[in-house]
C-alpha positions as CSV (number, residue, x, y, z in Angstrom):
1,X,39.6,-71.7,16.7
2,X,40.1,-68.0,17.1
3,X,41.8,-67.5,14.0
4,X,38.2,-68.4,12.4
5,X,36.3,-66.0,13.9
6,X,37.6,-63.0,11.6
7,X,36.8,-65.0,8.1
8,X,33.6,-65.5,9.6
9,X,32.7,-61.8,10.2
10,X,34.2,-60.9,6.9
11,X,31.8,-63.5,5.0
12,X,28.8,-62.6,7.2
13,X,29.4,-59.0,6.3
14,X,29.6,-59.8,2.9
15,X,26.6,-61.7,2.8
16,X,24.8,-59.1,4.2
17,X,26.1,-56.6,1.8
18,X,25.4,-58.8,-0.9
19,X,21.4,-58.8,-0.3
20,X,20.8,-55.2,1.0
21,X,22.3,-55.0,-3.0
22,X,19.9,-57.2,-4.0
23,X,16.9,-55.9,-2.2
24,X,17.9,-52.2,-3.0
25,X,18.2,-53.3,-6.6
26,X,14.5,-55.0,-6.8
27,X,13.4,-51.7,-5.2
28,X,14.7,-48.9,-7.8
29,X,13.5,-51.6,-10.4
30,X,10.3,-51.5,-9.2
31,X,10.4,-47.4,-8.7
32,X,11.3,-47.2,-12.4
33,X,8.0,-49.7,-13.5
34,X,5.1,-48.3,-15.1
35,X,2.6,-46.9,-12.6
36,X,-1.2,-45.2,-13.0
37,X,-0.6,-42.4,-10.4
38,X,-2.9,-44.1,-7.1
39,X,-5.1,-40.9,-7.4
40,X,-5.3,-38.5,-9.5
41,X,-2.9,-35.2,-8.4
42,X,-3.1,-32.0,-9.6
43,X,0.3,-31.1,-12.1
44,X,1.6,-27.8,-11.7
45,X,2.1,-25.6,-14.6
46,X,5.5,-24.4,-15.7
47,X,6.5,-21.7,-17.8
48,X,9.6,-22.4,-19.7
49,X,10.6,-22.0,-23.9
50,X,11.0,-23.8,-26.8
51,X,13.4,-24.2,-29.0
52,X,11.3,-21.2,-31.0
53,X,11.9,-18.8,-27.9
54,X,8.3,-19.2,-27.7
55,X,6.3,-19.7,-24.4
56,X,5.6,-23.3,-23.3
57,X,3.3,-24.2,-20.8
58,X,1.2,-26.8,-19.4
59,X,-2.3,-24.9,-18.8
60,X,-1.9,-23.3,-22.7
61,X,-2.6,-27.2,-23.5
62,X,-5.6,-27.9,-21.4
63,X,-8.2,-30.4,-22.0
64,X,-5.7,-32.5,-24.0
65,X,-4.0,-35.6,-22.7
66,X,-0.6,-34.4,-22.4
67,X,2.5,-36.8,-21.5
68,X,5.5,-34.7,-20.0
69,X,8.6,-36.6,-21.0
70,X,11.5,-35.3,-19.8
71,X,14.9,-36.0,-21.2
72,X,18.3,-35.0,-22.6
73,X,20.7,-35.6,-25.7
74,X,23.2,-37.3,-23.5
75,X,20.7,-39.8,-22.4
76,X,20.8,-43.2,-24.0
77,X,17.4,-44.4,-23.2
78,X,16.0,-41.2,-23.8
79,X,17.2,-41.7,-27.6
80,X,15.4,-45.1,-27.9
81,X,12.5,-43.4,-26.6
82,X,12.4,-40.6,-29.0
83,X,11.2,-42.2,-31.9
84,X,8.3,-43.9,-30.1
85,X,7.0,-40.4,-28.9
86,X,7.0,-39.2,-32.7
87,X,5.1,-42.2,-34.0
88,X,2.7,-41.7,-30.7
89,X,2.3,-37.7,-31.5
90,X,1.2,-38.4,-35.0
91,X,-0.7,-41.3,-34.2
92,X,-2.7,-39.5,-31.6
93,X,-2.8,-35.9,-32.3
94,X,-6.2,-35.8,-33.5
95,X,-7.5,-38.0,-30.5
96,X,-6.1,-35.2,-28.5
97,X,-2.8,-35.9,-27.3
98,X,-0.3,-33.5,-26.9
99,X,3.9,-34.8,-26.3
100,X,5.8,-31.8,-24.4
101,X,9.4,-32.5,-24.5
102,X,11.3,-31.2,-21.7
103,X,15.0,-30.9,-22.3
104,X,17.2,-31.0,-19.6
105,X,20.6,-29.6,-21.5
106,X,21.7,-27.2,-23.8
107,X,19.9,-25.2,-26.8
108,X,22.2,-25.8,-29.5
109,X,22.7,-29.7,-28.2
110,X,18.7,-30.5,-28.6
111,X,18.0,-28.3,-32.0
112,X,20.7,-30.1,-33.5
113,X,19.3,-33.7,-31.7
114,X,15.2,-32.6,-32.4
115,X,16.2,-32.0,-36.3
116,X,17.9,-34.9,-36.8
117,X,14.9,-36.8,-35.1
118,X,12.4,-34.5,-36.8
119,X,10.3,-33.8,-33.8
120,X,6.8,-33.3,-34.8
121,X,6.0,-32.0,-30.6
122,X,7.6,-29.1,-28.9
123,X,11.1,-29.4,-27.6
124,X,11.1,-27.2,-24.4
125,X,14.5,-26.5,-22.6
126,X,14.6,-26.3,-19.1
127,X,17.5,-25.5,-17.0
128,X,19.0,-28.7,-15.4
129,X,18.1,-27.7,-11.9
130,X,14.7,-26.2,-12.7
131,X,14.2,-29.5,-14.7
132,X,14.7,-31.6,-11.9
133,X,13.0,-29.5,-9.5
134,X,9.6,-30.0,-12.0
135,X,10.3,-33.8,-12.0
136,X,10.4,-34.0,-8.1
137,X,6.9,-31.8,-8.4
138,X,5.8,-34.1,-10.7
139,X,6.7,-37.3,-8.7
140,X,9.7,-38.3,-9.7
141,X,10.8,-41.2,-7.3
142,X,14.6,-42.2,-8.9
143,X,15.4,-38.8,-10.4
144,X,17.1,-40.4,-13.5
145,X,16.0,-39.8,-17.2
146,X,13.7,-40.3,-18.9
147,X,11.1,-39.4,-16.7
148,X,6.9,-39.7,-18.5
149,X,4.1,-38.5,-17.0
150,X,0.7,-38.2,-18.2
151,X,-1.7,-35.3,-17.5
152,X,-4.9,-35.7,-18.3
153,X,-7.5,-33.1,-19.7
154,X,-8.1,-31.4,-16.3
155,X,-4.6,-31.5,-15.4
156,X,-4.3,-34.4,-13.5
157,X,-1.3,-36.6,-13.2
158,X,-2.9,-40.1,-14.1
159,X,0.6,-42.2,-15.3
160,X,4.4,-41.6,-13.9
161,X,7.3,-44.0,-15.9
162,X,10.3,-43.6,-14.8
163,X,12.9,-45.1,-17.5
164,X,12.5,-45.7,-20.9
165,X,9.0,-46.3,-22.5
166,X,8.0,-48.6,-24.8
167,X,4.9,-49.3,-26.3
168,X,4.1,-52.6,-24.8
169,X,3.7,-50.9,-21.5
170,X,2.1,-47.3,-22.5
171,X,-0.3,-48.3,-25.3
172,X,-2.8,-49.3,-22.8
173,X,-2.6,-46.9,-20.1
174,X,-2.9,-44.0,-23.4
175,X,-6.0,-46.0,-24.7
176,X,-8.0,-45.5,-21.6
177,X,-7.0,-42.1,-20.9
178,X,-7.8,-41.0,-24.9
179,X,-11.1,-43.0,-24.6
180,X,-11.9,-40.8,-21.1
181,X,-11.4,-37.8,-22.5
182,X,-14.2,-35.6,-23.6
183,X,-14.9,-35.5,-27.2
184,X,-13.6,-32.8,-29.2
């Protein structure tokens, strides 16, 4: 009878292990859902350059709907996601949205990757630390890539996504935020 005491433990143990795996899994999977930000919070600006060595900021786009996507070349789901945020910058443009790409990686790396793609919205580099530093400020919960928020025309932080976007899930959160945004 002793003997069974130790197999016990050991299953118990692994049991346990087994759903804190589960629940921690349900929780990031939730983190990583789509989500209008609760309230409205003020996005701080940056000040960081494209690929142009021009000046990039937030504030030199407000008034316009503006989704920060953050990403890099070695990111798989930031790839998928790329061609999805081209269709939605010319789709949109004149509605008033503005993409900001925020590269987290090397110059040489995302002009190669942004003329391949033929990026029709800014690709802005951002050292990895400062990059990360921006999406914490910006509410990153995770901290992976891609990383989407949306700032509306008073510089607002209305949407956060963490993961991969697709249309399905951001066509109607950009709907109402292009149709609250004041005309011209």
């Amino acid at each position: 009878m002793a003997g069974l005491w130790k197999p016990l433990v050991l299953l118990a143990c692994a049991i346990a292990a087994l759903a804190g795996g589960v629940y921690l899994q349900q929780y990031l999977a939730a983190q990583r859902q789509a989500t209008d930000a609760s309230a409205p919070t003020p996005a701080i600006d940056f000040a960081l350059t494209d690929l142009d060595g021009q000046p990039q900021s937030l504030a030199a786009h407000s008034g316009k709907l503006v989704l920060v996507n953050f990403w890099a070349t070695w990111c798989p789901p930031c790839r998928e996601e790329i061609p999805l945020l081209i269709e939605l910058q010319s789709e949109h443009a004149e509605s008033g949205l503005q993409i900001l790409g925020i590269a987290l990686d090397q110059a040489d790396k995302v002009a190669a990757y942004a003329k391949q793609m033929q990026m029709n919205y800014p690709a802005i580099i951002a050292p990895p630390a400062a990059g990360f530093d921006l999406m914490d400020a910006y509410g990153a919960q995770v901290g992976g890539l891609p990383f989407n928020v949306l700032v509306n025309g008073a510089g607002e932080i209305v949407f956060r996504h963490e993961g991969a976007l697709t249309r399905e899930q951001f066509a109607p959160v950009l709907t109402r935020h292009l149709s609250q945004q004041p005309a011209g």
